[in-house]
C-alpha positions as CSV (number, residue, x, y, z in Angstrom):
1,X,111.4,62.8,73.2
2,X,113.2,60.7,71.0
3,X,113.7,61.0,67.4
4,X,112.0,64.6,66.3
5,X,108.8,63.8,64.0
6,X,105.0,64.7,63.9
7,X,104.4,63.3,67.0
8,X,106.8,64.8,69.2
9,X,106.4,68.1,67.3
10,X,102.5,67.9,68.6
11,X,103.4,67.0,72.1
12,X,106.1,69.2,72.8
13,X,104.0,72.5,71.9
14,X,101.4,70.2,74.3
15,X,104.1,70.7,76.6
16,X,104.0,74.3,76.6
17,X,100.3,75.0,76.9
18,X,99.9,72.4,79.8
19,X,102.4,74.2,81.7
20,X,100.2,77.1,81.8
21,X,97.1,75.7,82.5
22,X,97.0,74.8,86.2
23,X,93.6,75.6,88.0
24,X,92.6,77.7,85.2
25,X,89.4,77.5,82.8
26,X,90.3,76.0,79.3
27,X,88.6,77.3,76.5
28,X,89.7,75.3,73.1
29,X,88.5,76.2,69.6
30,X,87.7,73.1,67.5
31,X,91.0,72.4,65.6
32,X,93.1,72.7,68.6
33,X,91.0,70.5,70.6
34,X,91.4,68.1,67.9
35,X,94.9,68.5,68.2
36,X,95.0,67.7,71.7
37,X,92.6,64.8,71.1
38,X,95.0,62.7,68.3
39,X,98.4,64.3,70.2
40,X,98.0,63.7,74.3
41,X,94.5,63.2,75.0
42,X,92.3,65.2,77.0
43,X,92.6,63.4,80.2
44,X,96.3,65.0,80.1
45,X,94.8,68.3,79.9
46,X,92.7,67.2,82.8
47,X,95.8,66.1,84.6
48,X,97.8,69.7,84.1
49,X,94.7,71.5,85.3
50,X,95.0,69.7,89.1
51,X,91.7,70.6,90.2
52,X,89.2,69.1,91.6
53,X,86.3,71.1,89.5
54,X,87.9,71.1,85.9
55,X,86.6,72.9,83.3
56,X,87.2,72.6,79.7
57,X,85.0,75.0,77.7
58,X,84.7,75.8,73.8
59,X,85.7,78.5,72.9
60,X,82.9,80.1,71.1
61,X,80.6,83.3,71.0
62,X,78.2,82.2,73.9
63,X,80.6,80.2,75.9
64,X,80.0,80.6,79.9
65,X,82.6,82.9,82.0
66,X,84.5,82.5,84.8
67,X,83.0,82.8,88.1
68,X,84.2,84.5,90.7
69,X,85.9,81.4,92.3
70,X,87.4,80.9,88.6
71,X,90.2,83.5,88.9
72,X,93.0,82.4,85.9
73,X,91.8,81.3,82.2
74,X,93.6,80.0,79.7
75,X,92.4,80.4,75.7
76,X,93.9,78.0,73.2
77,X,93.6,79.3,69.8
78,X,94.2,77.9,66.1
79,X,93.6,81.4,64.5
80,X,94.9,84.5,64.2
81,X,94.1,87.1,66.8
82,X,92.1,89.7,65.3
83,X,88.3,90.2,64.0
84,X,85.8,87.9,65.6
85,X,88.0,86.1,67.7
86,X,88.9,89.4,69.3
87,X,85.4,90.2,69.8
88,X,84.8,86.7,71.2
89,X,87.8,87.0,74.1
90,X,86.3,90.3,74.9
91,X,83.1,89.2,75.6
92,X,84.2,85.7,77.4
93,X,86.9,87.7,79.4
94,X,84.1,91.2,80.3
95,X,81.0,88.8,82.0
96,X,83.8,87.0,84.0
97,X,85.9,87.4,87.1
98,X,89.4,86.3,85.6
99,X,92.5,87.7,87.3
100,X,95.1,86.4,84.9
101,X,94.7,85.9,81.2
102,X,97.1,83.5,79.1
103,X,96.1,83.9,74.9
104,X,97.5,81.0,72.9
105,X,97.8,81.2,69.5
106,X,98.8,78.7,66.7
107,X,99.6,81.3,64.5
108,X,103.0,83.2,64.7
109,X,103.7,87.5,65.6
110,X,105.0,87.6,62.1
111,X,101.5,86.6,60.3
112,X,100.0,89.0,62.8
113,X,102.1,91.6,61.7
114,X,100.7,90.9,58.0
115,X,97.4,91.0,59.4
116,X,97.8,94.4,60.4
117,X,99.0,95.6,57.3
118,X,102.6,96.2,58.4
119,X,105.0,96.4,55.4
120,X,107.6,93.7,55.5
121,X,110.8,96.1,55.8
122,X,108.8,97.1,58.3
123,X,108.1,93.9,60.3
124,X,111.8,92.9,59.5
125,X,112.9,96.0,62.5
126,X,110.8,94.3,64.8
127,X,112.5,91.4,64.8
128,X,112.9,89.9,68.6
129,X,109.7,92.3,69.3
130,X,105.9,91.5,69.8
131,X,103.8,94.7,69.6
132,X,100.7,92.7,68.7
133,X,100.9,90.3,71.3
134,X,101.8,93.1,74.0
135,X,99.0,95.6,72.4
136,X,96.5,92.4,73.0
137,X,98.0,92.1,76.7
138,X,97.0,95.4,77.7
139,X,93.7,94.8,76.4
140,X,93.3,91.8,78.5
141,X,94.0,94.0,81.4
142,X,91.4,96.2,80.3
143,X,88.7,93.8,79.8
144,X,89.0,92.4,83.4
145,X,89.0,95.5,85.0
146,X,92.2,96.0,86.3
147,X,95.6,96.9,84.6
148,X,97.5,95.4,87.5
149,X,96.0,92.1,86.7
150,X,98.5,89.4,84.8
151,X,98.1,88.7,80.8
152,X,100.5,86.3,78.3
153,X,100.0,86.4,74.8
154,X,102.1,83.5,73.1
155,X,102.5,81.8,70.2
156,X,102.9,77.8,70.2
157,X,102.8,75.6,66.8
158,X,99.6,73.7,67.0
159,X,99.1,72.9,63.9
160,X,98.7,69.1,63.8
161,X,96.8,66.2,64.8
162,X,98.8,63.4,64.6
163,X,96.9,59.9,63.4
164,X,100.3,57.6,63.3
165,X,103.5,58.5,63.6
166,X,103.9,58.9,60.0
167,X,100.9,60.8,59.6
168,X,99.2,63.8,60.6
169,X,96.2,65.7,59.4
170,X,95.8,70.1,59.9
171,X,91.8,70.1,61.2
172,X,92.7,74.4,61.1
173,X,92.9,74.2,57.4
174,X,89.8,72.2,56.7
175,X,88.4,74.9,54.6
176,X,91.4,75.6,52.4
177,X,90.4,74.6,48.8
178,X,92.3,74.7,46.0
179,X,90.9,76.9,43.2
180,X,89.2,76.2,40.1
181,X,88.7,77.1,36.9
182,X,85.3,79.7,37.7
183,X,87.2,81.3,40.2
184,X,89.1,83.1,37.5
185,X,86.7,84.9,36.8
186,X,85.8,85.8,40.2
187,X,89.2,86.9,40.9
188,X,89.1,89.3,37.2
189,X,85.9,91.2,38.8
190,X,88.1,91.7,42.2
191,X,90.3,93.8,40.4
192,X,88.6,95.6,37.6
193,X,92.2,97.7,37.4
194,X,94.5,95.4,36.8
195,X,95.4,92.8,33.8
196,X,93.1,89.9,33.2
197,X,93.7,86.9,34.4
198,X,93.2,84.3,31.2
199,X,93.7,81.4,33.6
200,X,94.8,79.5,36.5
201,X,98.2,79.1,35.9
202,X,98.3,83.2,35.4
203,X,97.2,83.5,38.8
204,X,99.7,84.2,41.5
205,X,99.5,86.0,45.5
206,X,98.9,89.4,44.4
207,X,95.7,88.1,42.5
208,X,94.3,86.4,45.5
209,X,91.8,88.0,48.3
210,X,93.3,89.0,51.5
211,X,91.2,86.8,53.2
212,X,92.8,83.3,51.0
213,X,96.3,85.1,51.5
214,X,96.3,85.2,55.2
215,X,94.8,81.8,55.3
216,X,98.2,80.6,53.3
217,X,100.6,82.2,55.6
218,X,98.9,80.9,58.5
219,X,99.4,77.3,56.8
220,X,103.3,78.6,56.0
221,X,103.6,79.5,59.1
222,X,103.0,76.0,60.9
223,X,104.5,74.2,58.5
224,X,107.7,77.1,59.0
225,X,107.7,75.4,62.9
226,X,107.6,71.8,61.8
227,X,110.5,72.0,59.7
228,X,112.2,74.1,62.4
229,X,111.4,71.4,65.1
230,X,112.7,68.3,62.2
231,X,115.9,70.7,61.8
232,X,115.8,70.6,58.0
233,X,116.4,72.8,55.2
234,X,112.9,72.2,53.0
235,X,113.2,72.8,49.1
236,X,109.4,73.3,47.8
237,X,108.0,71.9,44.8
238,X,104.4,72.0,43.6
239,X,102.0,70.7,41.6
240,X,98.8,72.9,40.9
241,X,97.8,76.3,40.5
242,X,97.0,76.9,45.0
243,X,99.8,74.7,45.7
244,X,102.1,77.0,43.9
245,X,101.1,80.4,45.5
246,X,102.2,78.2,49.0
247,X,104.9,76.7,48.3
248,X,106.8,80.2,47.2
249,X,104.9,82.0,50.1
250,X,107.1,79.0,52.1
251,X,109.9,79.5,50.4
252,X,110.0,83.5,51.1
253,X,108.7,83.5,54.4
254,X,110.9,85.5,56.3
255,X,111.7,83.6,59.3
256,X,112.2,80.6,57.5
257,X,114.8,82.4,55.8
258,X,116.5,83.2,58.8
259,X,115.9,79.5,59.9
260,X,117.3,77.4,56.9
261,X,120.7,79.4,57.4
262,X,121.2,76.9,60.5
263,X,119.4,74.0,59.4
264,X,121.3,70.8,59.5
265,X,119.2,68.4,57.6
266,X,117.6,68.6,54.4
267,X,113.7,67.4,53.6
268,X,112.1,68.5,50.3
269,X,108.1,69.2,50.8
270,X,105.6,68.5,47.7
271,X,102.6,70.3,47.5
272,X,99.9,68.9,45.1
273,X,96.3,70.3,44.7
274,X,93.9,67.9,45.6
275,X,91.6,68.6,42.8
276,X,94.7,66.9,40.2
277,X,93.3,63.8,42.0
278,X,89.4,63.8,42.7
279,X,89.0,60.1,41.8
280,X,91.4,59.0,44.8
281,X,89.5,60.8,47.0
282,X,86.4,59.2,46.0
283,X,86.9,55.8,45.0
284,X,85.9,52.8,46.2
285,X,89.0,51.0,45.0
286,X,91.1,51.4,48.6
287,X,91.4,47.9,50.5
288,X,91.7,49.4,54.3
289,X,89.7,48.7,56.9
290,X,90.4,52.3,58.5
291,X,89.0,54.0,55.0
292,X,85.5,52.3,55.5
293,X,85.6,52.7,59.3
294,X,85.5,56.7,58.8
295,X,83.5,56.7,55.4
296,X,80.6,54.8,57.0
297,X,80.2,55.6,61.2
298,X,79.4,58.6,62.3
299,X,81.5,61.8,62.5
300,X,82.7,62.8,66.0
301,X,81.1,65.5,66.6
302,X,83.6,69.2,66.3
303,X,85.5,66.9,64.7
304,X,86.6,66.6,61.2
305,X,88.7,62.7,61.1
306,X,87.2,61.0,64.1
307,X,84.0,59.0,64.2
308,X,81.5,57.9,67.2
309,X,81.8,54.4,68.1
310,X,78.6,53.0,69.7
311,X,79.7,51.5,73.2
312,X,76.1,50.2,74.7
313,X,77.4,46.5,73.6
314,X,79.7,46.9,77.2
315,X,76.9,48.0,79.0
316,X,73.5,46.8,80.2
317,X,71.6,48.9,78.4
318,X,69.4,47.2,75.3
319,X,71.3,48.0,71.9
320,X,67.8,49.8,71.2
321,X,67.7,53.9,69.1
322,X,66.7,55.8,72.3
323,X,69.5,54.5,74.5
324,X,71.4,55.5,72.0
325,X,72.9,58.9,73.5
326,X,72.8,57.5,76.8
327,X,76.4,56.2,77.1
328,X,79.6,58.5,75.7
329,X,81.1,57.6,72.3
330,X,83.9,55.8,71.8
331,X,86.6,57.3,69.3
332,X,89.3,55.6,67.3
333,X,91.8,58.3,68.9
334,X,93.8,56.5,71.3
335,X,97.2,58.2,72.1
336,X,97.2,56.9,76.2
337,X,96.8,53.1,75.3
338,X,100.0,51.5,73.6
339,X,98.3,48.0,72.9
340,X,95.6,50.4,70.7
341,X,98.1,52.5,69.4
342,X,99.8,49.1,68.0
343,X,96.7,48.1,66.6
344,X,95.6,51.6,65.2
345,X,98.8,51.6,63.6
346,X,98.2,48.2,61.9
347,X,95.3,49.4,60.9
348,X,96.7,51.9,59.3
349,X,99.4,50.2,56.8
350,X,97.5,46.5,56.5
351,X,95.1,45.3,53.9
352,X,91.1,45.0,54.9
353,X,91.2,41.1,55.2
354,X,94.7,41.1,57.5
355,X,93.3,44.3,59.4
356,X,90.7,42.5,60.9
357,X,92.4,39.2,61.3
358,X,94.7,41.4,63.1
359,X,91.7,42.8,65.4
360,X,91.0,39.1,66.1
361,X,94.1,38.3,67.4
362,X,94.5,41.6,69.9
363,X,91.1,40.8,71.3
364,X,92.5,37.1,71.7
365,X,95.8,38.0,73.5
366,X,93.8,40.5,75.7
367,X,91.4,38.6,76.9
368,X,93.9,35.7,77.9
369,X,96.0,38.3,79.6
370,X,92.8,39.2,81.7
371,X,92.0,34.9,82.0
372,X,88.7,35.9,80.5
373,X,87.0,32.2,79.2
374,X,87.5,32.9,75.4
375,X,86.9,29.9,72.6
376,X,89.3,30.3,70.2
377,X,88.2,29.6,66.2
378,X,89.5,29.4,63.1
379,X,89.3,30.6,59.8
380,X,87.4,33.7,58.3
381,X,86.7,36.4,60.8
382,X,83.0,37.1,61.5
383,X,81.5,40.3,63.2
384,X,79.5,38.0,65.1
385,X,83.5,36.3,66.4
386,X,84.5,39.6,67.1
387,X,81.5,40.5,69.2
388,X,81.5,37.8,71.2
389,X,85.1,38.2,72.3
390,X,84.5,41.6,72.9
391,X,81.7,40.9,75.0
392,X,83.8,38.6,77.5
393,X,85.4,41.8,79.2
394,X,81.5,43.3,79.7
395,X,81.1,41.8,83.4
396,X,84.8,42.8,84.6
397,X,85.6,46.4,85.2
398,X,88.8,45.3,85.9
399,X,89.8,44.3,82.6
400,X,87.5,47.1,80.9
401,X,89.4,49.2,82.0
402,X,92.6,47.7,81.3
403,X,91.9,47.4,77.7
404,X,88.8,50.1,76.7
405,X,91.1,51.6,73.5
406,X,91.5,48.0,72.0
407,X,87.7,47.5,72.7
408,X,86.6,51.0,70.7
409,X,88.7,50.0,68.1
410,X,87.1,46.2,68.4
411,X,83.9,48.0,68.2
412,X,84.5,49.9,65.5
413,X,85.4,47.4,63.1
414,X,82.0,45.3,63.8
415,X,79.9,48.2,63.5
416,X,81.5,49.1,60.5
417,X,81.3,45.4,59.0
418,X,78.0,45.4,59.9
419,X,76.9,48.7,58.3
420,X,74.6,48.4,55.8
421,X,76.6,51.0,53.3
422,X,79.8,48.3,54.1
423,X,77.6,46.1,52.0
424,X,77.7,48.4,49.0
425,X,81.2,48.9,48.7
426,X,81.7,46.1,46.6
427,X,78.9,48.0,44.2
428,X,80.7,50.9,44.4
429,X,84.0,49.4,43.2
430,X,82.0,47.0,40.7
431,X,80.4,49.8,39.4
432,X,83.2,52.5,38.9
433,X,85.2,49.2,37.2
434,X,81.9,49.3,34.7
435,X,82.9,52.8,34.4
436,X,86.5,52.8,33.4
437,X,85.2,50.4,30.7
438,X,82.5,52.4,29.5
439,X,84.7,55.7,29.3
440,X,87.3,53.6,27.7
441,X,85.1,52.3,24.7
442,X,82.3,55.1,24.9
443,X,81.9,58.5,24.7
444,X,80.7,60.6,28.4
445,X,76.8,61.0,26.7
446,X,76.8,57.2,26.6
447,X,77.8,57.2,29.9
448,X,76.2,59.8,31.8
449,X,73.1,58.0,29.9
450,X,73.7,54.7,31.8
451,X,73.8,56.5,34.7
452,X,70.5,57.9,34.5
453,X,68.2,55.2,35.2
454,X,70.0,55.0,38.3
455,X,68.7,58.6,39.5
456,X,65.7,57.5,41.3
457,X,63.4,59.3,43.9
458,X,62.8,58.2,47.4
459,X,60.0,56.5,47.1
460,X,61.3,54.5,44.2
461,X,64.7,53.7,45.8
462,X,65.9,50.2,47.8
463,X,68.5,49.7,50.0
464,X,70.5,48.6,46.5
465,X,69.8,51.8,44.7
466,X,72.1,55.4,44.6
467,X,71.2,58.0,47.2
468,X,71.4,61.7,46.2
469,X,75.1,62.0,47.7
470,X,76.4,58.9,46.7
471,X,75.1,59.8,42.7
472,X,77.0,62.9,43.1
473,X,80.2,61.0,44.3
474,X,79.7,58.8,41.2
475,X,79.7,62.0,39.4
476,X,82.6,63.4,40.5
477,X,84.4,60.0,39.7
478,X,83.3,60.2,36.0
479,X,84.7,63.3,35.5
480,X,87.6,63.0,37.5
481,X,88.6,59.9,35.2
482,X,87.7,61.6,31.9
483,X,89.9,64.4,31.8
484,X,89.1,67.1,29.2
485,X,86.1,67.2,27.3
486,X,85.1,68.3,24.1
487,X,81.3,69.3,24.3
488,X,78.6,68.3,21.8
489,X,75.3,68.2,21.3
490,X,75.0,64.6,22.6
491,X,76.5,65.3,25.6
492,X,75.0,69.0,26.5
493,X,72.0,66.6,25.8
494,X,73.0,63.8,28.5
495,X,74.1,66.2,31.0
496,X,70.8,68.1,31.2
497,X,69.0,65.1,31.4
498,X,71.1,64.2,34.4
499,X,70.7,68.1,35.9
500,X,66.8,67.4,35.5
501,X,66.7,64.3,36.8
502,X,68.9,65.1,39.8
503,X,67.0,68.4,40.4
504,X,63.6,66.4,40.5
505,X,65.6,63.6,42.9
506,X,66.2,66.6,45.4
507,X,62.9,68.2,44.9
508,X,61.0,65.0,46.0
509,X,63.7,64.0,49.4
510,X,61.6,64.4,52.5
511,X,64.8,65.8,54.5
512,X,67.8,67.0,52.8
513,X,71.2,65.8,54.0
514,X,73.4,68.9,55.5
515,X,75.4,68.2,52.0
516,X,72.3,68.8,49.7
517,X,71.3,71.8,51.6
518,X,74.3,73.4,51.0
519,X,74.5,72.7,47.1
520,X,70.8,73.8,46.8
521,X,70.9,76.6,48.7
522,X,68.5,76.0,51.4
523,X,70.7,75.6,54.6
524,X,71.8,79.1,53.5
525,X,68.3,80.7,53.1
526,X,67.4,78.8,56.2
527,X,70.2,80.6,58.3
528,X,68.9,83.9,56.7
529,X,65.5,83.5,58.1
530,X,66.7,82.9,61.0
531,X,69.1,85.9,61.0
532,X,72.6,83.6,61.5
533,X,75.5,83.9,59.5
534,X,75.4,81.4,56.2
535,X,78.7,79.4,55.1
536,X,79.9,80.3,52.2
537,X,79.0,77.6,49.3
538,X,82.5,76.6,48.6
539,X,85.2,77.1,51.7
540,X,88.5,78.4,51.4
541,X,87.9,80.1,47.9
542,X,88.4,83.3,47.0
543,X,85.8,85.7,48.6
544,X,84.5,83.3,51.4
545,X,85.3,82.7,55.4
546,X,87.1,80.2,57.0
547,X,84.5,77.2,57.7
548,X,84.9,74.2,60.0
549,X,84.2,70.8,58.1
550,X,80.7,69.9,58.1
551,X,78.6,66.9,59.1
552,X,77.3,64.8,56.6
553,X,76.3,60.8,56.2
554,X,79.6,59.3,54.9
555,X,83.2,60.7,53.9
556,X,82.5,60.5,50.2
557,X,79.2,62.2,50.5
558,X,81.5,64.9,52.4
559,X,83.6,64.8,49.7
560,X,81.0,65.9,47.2
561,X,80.3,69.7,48.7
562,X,79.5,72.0,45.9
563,X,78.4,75.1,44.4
564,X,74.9,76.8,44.7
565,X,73.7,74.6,41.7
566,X,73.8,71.5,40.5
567,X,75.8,70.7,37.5
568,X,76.9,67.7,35.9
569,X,79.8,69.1,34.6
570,X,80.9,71.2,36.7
571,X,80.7,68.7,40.6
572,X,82.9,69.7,42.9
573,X,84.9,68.4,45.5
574,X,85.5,68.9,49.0
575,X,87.6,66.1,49.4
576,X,88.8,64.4,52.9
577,X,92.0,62.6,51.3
578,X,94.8,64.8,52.8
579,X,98.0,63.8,55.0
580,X,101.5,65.2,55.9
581,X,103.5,62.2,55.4
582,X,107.3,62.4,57.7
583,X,109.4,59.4,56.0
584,X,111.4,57.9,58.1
585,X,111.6,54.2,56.3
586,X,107.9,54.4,56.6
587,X,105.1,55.3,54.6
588,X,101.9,55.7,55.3
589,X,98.8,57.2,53.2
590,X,95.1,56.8,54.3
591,X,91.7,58.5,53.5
592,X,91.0,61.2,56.1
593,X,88.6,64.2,56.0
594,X,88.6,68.0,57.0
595,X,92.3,68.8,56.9
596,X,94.2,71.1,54.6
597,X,93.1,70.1,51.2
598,X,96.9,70.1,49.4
599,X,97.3,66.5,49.2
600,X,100.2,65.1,50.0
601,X,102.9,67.0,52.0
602,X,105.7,65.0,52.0
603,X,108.5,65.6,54.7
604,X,111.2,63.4,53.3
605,X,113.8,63.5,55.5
606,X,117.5,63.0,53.0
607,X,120.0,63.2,55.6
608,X,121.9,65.5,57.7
């Protein structure tokens, strides 16, 4: 590997799980098969594994067991070894007929000793030990029967999915949320005993739950092994009240300690709460092409920053709803094609109007490459153009095949241009410009009072008008550009006029989005009745469990997720605008959802 950066990090901790995995089953949880998607790709997975019947399994409650022609398994784990996932390797590893066990864990034996409470002079004697790890290895043994049988236990540092080689998201920490204001007061009733806390900036680690703490040092911990792998010394700084708690929790986590002493490079990490800046994350005002391409197509699904590109325009099927599901997505992850790499990449770091021009002219010089009879044109690029080109390499596998990343990609960018919520970003951005206006000359009552005749039920709606989520988003960008407010009567006046009107809104939707269900309450009391396990209304906060992103229609409706109410004043955020940025005499920052919600981390790299 050449230079050390995101990208070889990822592959090289690849590296060590593929060499493990040869005829075994593969059971992946959800963040680390998202890292394997952005870093190598499944089909290297496929490759490592050698046999002919390959099976890749999630790793989850009810997945299937081994057979008894399955004898070696091989569990690939983002989380820390204990509770549930415990429970869930028992019960895997007990209906199966597995003869050798291999547990892989993202998260290091040091955080595992915190887990189980052991005090830090404690855990500093056991340095160069594992007990965890080889107390887990013996249960292994027990659960398939046979204490002869063979069981590893290692830790590897999967804690990325590299987009671009300057930029790479953490799906693990999708849940991690900075905290807010309320949650003072949440934290006070935790600890009746101790001083008050008066506000956020009194709070530090020993006022947080266990739960939010070991969630941090899990984050410390991977972020420990990239700076290890980069061979830098880090100096933290921080800008917000969560951001704080991590980047001290970095700065005195013991092995780093023991890391920096040999360190040959310097690199200084920001942390910055993501809540300082709602309106970046939901603003219209971004020119990229790749920011509408994952705010408008579907999500991937058990994914959290890749989307479902519809691929029925290279087959013979009829672009019709029910053959919809018929043919496999198409992804804009393309780590085994170089010419979509190059494009992804330009993507990335180009202007809308130059992305697609650049689409244009990849789709040219491929299909030329293949002697495919294209008719060049000039001018403004159409999706119609683009479709048309794309459509040359539909009657030759040959060159399909050759080129299917470029042709997602191609894909992706018509279906995006083509969406009808493409055709309101313009409203969007005119809209929040209005805004800025109106908050500059007005008070928020005025405001939230030209908002309101925009809150309109379904049957009253057109294609033109607000939906439930995108209102909210509009919302959350009022606020977020306001700053403080003083309250008055006028506006305790305008904002229940907005709570009513949204309430009635939501009262009168046929269907409510995954999104709404969780702000009103009703996916939660639907899981009740049906005896499952509700997610907590705001993820990563104090008091609730670690939660995989959720589904929703469109990033900015995703990054809208809320409380139990609804409350104009008090919208929250769950925002998807999160990177890890290495520079390297590149920069690169784009809109991507369900990764660790401290916004930016900036590896800088100042020398050696």
């Amino acid at each position: 590997m050449s230079t050390p950066g995101v990208l070889s990090f990822t592959q090289q901790a690849w590296e060590q799980v593929l060499a493990k995995v040869k005829r075994a089953v593969v059971y992946l949880d959800t963040a680390c098969a998202e890292s394997l998607h952005w870093g190598c790709g499944a089909s290297r997975l496929l490759e490592a594994v050698g046999s002919p019947a390959c099976y890749l399994r999630e790793f989850e409650p009810a997945a299937v067991g081994g057979g008894a022609e399955q004898p070696k398994a091989v569990f690939v784990l983002s989380c820390l070894l204990k509770g549930r996932t415990v429970e869930t390797l028992r019960g895997i590893i007990c209906r199966s007929h597995f003869q050798y066990c291999v547990v892989v864990t993202a998260v290091n034996h040091a955080v595992h000793l915190t887990a189980n409470h052991v005090p830090a002079a404690a855990a500093a004697e056991l340095e160069g030990q594992q007990p965890v790890f080889e107390q887990l290895e013996e249960k292994l043994c027990e659960w398939m029967g046979n204490m002869n049988y063979t069981a590893e236990v290692l830790h590897v540092p999967l804690l990325l999915a590299p987009a671009a080689p300057h930029l790479a998201l953490t799906p693990a920490f999708a849940s991690l949320f900075p905290l807010l204001p309320q949650d003072v007061q949440i934290l006070n009733s935790a600890r009746p005993d101790k001083r008050r806390l008066g506000s956020l900036g009194e709070v530090d680690a020993t006022a947080l739950t266990p739960e939010l703490l070991l969630q941090i040092r899990c984050l410390v911990s991977g972020l420990s092994s990239l700076c290890e792998h980069l061979g830098v010394r880090e100096e933290c700084f921080a800008v917000g009240s969560l951001s704080r708690i991590i980047a001290a929790d970095l700065a005195n986590f013991a092995p780093a300690k023991n890391r920096r002493r040999t360190a040959t490079g310097r690199a200084s990490v920001v942390f910055v709460d993501r809540t300082l800046d709602l309106t970046g994350a939901v603003g219209h005002h971004g020119d990229n092409l790749v920011e509408k391409i994952i705010s408008v197509l579907p999500q991937l699904p058990g994914h959290t920053n890749d989307v479902m590109v519809n691929m029925i325009e290279l087959t013979a099927l009829r672009a019709e709803e029910e053959n919809r599901n018929m043919v496999a997505p198409g992804c804009l992850a393309q780590s085994h094609d170089p010419a979509a790499k190059t494009l992804w990449e330009a993507l990335l770091n180009t202007r809308h109007k130059e992305a697609v021009m650049e689409v244009r002219r990849h789709l040219v010089e491929a299909a030329s490459r293949e002697n495919l009879p294209i008719k060049m044109s000039m001018g403004r690029v159409t999706p119609g153009q683009l479709t048309s080109y794309i459509q040359l390499f539909k009657n030759n596998l040959k060159a399909l095949g050759n080129h299917c990343g470029l042709l997602q990609l191609g894909l992706a960018t018509v279906q995006t241009l083509k969406h009808p919520q493409a055709a309101k970003w313009d409203n969007f951005l005119a809209f929040e410009r209005l805004l800025l206006q109106s908050i500059g000359e007005s008070t928020m009552s005025v405001v939230l009072n030209q908002l309101l005749p925009m809150i309109k039920p379904s049957n009253q709606r057109t294609n033109d008008d607000y939906s439930p989520e995108e209102l909210l988003v509009l919302l959350i960008y009022i606020y977020s550009v306001s700053g403080e407010l003083s309250v008055d009567k006028d506006l305790s006046e305008a904002e229940e006029k907005v709570k009513k009107a949204l309430a009635q809104v939501f009262c009168e939707e046929s269907e409510l989005s995954p999104l709404l269900q969780k702000i009103t309450g009703q996916m939660k009391d639907t899981q009740n009745n049906r005896g499952e396990d509700a997610p907590d209304s705001v993820p990563g906060r104090p008091g609730s469990r670690h939660q995989g992103a959720e589904s929703s229609d469109s990033l900015r409706t995703r990054r809208a997720s809320g409380g139990q109410h609804v409350d104009a004043s008090l919208v929250r955020a769950d925002s998807r605008n999160r990177s890890m940025e290495v520079s390297n005499g590149m920069t690169c920052r784009e809109n991507f959802r369900g990764n660790t919600c401290l916004e930016p981390v900036h590896v800088c790299s100042t020398g050696s």
